[in-house]
N, CA, C and O atoms as a CHARMM CRD file, in Angstrom:
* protein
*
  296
    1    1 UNK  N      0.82300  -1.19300   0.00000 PROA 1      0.00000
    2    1 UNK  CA     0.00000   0.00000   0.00000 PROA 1      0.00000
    3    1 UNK  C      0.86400   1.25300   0.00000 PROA 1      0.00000
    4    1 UNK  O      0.72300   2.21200  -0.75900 PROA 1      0.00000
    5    2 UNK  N      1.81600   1.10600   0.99700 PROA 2      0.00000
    6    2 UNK  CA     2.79700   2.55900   0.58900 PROA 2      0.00000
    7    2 UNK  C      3.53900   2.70200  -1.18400 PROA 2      0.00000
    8    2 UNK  O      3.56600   3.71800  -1.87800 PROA 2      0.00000
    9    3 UNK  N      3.84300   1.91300  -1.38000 PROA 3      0.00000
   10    3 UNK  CA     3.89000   2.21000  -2.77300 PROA 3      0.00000
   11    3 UNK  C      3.06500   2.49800  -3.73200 PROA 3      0.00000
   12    3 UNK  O      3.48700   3.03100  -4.75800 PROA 3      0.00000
   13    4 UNK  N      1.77100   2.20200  -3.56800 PROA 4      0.00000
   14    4 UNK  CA     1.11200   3.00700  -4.12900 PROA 4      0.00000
   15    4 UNK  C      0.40200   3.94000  -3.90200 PROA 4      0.00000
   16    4 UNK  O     -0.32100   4.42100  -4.77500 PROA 4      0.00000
   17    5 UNK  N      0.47900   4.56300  -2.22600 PROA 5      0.00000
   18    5 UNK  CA     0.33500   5.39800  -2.15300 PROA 5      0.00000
   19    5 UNK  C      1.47000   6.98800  -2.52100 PROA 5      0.00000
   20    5 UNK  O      1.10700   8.16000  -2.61700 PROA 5      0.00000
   21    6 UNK  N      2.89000   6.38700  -2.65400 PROA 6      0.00000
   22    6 UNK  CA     3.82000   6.92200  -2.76600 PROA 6      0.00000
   23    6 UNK  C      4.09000   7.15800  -4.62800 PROA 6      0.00000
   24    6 UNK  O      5.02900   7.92100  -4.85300 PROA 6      0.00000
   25    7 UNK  N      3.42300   6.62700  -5.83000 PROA 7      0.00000
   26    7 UNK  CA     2.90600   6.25000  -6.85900 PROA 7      0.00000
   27    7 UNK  C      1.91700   7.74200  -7.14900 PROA 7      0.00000
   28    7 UNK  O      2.13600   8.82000  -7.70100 PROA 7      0.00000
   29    8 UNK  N      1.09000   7.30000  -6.65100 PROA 8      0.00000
   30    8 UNK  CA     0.01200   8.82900  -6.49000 PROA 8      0.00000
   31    8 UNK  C      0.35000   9.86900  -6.34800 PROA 8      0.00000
   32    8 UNK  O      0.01900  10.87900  -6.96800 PROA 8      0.00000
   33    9 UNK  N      1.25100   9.70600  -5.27500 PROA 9      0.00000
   34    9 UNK  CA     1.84200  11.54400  -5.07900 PROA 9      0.00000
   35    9 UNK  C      2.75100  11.68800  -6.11500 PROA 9      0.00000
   36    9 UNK  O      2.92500  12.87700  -6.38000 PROA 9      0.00000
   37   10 UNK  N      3.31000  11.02800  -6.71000 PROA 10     0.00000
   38   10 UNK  CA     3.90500  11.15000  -7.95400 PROA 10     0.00000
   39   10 UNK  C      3.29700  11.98600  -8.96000 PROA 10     0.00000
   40   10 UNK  O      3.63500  13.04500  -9.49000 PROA 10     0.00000
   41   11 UNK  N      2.11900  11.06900  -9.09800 PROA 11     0.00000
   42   11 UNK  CA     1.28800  11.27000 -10.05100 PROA 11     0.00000
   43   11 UNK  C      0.50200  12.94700  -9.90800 PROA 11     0.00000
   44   11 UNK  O      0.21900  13.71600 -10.82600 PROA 11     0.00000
   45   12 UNK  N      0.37800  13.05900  -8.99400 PROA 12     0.00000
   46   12 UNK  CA    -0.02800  14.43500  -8.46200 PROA 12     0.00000
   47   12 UNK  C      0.54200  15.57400  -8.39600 PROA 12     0.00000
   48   12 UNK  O      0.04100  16.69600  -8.46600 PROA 12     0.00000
   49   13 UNK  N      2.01900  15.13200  -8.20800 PROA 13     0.00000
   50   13 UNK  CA     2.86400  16.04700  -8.15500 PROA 13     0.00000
   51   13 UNK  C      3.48800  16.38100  -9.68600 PROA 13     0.00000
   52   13 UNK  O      3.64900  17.49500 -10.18600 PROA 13     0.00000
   53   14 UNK  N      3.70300  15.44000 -10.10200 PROA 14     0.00000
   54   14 UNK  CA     4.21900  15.41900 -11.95600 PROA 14     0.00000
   55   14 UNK  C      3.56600  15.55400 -12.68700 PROA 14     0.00000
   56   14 UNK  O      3.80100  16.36900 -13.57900 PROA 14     0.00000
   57   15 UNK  N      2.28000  14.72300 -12.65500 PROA 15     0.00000
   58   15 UNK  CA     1.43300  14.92700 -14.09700 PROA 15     0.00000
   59   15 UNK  C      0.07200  15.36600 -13.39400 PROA 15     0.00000
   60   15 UNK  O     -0.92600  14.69300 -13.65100 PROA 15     0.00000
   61   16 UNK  N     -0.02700  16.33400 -12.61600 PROA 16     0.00000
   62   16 UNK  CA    -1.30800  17.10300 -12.30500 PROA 16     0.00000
   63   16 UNK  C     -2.42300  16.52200 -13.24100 PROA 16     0.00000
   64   16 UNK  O     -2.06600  16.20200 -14.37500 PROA 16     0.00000
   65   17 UNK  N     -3.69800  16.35600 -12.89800 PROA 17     0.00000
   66   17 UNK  CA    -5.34200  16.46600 -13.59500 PROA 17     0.00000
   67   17 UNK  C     -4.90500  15.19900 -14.87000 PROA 17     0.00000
   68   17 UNK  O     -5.58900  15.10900 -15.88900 PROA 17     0.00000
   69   18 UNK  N     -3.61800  14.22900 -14.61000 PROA 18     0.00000
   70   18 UNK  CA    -3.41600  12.89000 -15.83300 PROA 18     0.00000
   71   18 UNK  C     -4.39600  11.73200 -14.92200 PROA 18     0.00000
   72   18 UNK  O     -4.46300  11.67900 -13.69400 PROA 18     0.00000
   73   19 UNK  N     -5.14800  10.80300 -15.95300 PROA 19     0.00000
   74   19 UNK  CA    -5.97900   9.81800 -14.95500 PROA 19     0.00000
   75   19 UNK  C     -5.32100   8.77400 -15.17800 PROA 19     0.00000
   76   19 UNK  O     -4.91700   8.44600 -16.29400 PROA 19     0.00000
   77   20 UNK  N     -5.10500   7.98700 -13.87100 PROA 20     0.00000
   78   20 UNK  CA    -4.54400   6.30700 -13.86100 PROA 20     0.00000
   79   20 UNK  C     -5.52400   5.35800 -14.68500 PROA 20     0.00000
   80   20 UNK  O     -6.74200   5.17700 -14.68500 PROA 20     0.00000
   81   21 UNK  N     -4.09500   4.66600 -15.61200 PROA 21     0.00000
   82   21 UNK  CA    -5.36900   3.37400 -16.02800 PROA 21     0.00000
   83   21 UNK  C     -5.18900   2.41100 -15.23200 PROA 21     0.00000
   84   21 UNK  O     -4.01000   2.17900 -14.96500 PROA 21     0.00000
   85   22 UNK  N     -6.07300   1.67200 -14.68700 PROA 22     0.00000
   86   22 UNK  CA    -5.74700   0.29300 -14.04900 PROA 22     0.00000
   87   22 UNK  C     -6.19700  -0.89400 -14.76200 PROA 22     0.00000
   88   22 UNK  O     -7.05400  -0.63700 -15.60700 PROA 22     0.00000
   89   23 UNK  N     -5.87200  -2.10300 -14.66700 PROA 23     0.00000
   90   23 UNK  CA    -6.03200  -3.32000 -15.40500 PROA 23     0.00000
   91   23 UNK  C     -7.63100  -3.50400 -14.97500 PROA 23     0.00000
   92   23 UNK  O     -8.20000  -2.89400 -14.07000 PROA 23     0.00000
   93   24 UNK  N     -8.30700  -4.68500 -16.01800 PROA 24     0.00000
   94   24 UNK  CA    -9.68100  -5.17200 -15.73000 PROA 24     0.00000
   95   24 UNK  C     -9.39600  -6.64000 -15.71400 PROA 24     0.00000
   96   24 UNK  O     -9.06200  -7.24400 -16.73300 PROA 24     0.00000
   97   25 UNK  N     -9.55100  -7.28000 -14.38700 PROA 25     0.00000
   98   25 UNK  CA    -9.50000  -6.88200 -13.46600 PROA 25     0.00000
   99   25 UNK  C     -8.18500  -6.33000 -13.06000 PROA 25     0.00000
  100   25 UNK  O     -7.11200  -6.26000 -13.66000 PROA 25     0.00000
  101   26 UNK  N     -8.67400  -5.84700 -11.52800 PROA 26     0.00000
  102   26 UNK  CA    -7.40000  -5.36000 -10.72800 PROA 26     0.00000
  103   26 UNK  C     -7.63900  -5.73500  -9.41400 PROA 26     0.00000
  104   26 UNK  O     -8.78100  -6.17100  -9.26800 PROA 26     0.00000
  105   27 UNK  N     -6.68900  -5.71100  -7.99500 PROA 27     0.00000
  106   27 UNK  CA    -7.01700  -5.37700  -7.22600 PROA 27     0.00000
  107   27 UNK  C     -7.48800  -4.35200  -6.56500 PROA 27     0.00000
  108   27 UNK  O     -7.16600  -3.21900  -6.92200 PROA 27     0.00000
  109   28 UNK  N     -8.52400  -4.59800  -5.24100 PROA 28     0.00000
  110   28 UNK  CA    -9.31300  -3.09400  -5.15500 PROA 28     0.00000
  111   28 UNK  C     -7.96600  -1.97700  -4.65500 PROA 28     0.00000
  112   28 UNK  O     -8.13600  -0.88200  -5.19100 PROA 28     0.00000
  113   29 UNK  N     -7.12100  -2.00400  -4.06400 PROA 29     0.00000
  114   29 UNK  CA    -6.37800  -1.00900  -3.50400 PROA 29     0.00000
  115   29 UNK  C     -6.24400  -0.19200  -4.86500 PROA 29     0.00000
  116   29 UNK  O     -6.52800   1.00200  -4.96000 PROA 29     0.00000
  117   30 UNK  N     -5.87900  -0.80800  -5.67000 PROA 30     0.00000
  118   30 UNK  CA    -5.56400   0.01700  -7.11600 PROA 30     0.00000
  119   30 UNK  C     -6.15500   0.87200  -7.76800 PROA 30     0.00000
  120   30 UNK  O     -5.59400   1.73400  -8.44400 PROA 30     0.00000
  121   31 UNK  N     -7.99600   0.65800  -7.57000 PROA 31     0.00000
  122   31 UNK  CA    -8.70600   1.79300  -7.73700 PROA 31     0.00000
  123   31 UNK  C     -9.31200   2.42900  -6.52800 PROA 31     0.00000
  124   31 UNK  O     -9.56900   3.59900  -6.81000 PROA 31     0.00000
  125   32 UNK  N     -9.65100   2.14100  -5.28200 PROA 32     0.00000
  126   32 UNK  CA    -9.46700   2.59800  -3.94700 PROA 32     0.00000
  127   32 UNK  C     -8.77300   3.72200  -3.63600 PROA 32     0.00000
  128   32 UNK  O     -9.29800   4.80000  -3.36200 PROA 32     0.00000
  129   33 UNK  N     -7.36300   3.45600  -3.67800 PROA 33     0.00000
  130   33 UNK  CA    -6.41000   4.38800  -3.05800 PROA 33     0.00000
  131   33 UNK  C     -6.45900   5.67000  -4.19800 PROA 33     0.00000
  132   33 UNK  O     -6.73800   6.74100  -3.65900 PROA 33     0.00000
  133   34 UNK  N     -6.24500   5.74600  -5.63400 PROA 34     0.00000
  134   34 UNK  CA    -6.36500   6.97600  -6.15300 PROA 34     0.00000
  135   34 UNK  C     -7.62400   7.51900  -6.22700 PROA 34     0.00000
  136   34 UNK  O     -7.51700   8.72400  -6.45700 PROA 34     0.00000
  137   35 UNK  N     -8.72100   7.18600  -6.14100 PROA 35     0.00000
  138   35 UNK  CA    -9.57200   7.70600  -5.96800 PROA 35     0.00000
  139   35 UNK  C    -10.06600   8.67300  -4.60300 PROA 35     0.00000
  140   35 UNK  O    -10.81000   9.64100  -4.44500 PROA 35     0.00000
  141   36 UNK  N     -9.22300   7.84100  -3.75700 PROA 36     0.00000
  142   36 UNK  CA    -9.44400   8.49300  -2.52100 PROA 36     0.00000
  143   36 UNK  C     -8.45600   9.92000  -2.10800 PROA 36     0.00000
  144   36 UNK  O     -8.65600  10.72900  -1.20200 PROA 36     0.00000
  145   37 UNK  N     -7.42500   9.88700  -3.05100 PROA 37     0.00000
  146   37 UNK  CA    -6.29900  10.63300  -3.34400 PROA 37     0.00000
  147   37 UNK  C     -6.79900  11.48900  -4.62800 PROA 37     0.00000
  148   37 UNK  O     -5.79800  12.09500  -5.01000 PROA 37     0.00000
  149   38 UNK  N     -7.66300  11.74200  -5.28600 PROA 38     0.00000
  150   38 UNK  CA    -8.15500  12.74400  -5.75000 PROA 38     0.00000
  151   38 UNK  C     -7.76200  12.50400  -7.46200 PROA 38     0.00000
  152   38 UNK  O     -7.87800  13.30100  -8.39300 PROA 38     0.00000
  153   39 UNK  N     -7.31400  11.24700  -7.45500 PROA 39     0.00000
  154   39 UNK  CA    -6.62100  10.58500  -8.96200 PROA 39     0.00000
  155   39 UNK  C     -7.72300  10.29300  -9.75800 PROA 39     0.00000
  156   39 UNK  O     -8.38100   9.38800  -9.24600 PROA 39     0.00000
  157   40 UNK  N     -8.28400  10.78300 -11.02800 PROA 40     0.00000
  158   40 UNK  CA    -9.14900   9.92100 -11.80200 PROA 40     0.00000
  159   40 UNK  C     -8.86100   8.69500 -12.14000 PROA 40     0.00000
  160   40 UNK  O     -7.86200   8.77100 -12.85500 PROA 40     0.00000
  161   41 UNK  N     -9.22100   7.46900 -12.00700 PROA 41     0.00000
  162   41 UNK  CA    -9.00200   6.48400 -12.49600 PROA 41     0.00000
  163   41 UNK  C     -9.61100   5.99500 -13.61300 PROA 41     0.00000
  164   41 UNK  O    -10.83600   6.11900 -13.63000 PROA 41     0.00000
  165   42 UNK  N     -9.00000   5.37800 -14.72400 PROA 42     0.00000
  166   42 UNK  CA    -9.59700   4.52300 -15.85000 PROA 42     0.00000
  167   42 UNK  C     -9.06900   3.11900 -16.05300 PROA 42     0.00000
  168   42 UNK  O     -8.09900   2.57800 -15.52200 PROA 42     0.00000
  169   43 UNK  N     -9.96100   2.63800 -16.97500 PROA 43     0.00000
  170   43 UNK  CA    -9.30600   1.20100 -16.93900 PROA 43     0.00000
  171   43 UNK  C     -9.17500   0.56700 -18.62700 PROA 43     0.00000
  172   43 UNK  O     -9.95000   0.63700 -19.58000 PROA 43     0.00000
  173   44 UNK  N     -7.87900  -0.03200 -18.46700 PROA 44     0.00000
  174   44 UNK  CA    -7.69100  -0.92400 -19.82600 PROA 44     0.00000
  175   44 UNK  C     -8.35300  -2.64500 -19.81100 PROA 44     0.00000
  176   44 UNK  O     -8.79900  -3.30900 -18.87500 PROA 44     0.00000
  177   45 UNK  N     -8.24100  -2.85900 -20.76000 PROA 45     0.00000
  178   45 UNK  CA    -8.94200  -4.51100 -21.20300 PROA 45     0.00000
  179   45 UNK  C     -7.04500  -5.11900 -20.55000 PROA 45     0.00000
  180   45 UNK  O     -5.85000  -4.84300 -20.65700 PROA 45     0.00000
  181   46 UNK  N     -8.10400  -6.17200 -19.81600 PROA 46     0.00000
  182   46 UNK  CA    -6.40900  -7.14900 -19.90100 PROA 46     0.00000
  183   46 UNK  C     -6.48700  -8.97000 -19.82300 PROA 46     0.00000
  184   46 UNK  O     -5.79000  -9.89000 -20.25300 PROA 46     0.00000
  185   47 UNK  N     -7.79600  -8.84300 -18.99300 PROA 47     0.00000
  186   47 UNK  CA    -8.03900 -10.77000 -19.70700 PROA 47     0.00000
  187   47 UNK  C     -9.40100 -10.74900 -19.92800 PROA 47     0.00000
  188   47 UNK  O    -10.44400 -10.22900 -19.53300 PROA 47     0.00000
  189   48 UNK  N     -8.83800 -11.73500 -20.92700 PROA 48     0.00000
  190   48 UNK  CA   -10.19200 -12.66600 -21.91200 PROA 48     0.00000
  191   48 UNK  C    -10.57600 -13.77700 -21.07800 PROA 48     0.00000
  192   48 UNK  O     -9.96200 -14.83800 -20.96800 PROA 48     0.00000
  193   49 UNK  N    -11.56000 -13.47000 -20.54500 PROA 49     0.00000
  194   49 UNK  CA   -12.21600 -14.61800 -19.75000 PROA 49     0.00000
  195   49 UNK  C    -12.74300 -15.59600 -20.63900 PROA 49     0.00000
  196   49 UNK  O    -12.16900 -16.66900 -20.45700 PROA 49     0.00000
  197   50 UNK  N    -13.29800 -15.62900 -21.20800 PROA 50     0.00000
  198   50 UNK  CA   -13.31600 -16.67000 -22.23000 PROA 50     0.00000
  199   50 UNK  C    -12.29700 -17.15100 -22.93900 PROA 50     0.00000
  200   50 UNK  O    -12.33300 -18.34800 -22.65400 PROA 50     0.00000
  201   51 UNK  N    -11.48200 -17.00800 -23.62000 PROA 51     0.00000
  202   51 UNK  CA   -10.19800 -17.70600 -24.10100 PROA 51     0.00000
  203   51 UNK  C     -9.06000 -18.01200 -23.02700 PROA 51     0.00000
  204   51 UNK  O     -8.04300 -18.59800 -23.39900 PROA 51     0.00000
  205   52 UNK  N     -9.22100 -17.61900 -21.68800 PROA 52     0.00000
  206   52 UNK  CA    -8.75500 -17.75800 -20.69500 PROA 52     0.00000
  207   52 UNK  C     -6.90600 -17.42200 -21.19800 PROA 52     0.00000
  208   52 UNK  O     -6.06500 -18.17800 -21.68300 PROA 52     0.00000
  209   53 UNK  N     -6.84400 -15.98400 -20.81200 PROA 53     0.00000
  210   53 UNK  CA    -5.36700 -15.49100 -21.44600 PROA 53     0.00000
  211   53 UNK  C     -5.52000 -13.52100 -21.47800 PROA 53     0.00000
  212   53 UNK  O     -6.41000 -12.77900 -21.06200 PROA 53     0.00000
  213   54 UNK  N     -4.49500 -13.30600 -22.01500 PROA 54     0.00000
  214   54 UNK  CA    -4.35800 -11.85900 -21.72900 PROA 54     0.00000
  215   54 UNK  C     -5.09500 -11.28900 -22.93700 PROA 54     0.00000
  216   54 UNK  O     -5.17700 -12.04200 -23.90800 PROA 54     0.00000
  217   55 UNK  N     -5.63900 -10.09000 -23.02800 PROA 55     0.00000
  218   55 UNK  CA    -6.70200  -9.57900 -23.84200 PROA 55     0.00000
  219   55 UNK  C     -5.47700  -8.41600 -24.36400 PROA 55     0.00000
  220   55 UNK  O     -5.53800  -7.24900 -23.97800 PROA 55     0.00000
  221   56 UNK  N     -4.21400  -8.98000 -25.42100 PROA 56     0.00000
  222   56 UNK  CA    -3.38600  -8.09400 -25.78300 PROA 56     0.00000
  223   56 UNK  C     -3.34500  -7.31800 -26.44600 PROA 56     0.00000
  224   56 UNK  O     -2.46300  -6.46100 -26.48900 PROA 56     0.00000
  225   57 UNK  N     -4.65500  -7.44400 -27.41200 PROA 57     0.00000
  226   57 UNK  CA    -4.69300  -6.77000 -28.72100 PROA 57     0.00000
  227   57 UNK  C     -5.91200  -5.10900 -27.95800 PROA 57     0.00000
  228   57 UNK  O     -5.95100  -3.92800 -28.30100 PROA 57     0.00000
  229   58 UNK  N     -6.79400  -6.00500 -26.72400 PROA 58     0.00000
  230   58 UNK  CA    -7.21700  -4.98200 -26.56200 PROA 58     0.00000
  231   58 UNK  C     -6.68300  -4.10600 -25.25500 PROA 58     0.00000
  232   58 UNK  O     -7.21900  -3.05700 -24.89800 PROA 58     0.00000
  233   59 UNK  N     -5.29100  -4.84100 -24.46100 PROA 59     0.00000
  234   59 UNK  CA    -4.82800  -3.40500 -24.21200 PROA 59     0.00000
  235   59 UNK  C     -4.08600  -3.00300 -24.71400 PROA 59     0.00000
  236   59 UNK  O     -3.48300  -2.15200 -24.06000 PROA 59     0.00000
  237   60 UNK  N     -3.66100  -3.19800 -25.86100 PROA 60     0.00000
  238   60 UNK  CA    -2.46300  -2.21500 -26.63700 PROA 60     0.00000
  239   60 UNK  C     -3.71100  -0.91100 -27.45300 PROA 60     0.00000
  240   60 UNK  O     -3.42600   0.25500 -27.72600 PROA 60     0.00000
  241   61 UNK  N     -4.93900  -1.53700 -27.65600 PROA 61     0.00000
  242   61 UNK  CA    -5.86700  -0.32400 -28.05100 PROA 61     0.00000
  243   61 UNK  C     -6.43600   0.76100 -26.93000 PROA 61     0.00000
  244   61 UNK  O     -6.66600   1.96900 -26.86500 PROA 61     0.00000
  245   62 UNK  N     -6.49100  -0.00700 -26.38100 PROA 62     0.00000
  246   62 UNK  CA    -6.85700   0.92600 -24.92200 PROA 62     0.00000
  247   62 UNK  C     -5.69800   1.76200 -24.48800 PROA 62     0.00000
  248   62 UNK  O     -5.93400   2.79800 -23.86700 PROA 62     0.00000
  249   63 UNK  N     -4.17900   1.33100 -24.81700 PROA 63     0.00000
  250   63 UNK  CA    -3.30200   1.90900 -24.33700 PROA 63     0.00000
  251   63 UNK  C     -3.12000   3.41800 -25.67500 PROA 63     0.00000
  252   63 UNK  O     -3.13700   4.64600 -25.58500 PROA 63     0.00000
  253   64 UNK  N     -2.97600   2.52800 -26.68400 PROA 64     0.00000
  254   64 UNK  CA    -2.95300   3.72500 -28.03400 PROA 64     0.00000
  255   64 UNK  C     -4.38100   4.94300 -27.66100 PROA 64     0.00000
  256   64 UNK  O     -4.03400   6.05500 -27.26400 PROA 64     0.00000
  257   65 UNK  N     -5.49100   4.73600 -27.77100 PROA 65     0.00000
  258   65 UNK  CA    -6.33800   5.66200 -27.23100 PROA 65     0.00000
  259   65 UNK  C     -6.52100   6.35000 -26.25900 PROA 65     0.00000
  260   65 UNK  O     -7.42100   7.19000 -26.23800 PROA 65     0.00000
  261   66 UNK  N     -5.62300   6.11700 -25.14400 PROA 66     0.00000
  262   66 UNK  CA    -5.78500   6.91300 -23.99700 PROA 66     0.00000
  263   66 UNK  C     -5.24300   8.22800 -24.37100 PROA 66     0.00000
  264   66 UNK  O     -4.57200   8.57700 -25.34200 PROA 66     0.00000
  265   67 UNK  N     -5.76400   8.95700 -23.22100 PROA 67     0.00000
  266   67 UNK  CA    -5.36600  10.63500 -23.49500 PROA 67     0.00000
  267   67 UNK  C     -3.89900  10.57100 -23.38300 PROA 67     0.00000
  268   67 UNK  O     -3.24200   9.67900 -22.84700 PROA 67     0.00000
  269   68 UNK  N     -3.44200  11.72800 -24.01200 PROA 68     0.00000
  270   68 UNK  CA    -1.38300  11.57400 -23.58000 PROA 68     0.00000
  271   68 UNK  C     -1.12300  12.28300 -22.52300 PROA 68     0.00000
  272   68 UNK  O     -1.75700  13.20900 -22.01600 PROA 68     0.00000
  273   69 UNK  N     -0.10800  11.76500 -22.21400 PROA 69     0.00000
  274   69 UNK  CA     0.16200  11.83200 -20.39100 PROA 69     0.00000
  275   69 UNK  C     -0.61600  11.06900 -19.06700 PROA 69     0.00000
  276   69 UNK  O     -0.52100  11.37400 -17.87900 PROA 69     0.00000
  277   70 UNK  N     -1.25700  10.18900 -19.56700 PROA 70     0.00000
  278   70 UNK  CA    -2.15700   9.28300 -19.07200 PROA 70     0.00000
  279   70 UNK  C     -1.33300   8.45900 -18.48700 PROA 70     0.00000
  280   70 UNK  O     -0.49900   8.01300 -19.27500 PROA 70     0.00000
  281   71 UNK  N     -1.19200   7.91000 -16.93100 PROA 71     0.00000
  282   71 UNK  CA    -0.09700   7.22400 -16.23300 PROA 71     0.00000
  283   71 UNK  C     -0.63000   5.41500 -16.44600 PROA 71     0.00000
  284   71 UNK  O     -1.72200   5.19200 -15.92200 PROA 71     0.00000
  285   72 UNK  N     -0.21700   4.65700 -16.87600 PROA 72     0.00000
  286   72 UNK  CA    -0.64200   3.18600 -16.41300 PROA 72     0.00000
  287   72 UNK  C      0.31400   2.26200 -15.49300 PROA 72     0.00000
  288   72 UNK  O      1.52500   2.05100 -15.43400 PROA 72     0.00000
  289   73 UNK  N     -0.84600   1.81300 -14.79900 PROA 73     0.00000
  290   73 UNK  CA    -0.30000   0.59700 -13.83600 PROA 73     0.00000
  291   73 UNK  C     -0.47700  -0.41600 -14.71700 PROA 73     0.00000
  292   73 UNK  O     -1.40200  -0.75100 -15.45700 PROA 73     0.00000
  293   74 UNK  N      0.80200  -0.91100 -14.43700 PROA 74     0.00000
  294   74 UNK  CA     0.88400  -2.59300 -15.04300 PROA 74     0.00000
  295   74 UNK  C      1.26400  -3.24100 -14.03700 PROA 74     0.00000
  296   74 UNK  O      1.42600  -4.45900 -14.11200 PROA 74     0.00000
């Protein structure tokens, strides 16, 4: 948790009003803690529950479309 709380202030301090993407799924601390820290959060595609495997094609689109300066957790 301190690291990502220490992550945030980063994010706050460097890239002012940029929103975190987090994975789908994620754990809750991941969208929890920036939210509670004043971080917009968004989220990328990352498994295919049905083909049971990583959904690569759709986070490299999710990653290409995000706004620029947009921070992601991987």
């Amino acid at each position: 948790m301190g690291g990502l709380r220490l992550g945030n202030e980063f994010i706050k301090t460097y890239f002012p009003g940029s929103a975190l993407y987090t994975s789908t799924p994620t754990w809750g601390p991941h969208n929890k803690m920036p939210k509670l820290m004043g971080t917009e959060v968004k989220h990328y595609r990352y498994y295919d529950a049905k083909n049971i495997c990583v959904d690569f094609e759709g986070m490299k689109a999710d990653f290409e479309s995000a706004e620029a300066g947009s921070v992601m957790l991987i």
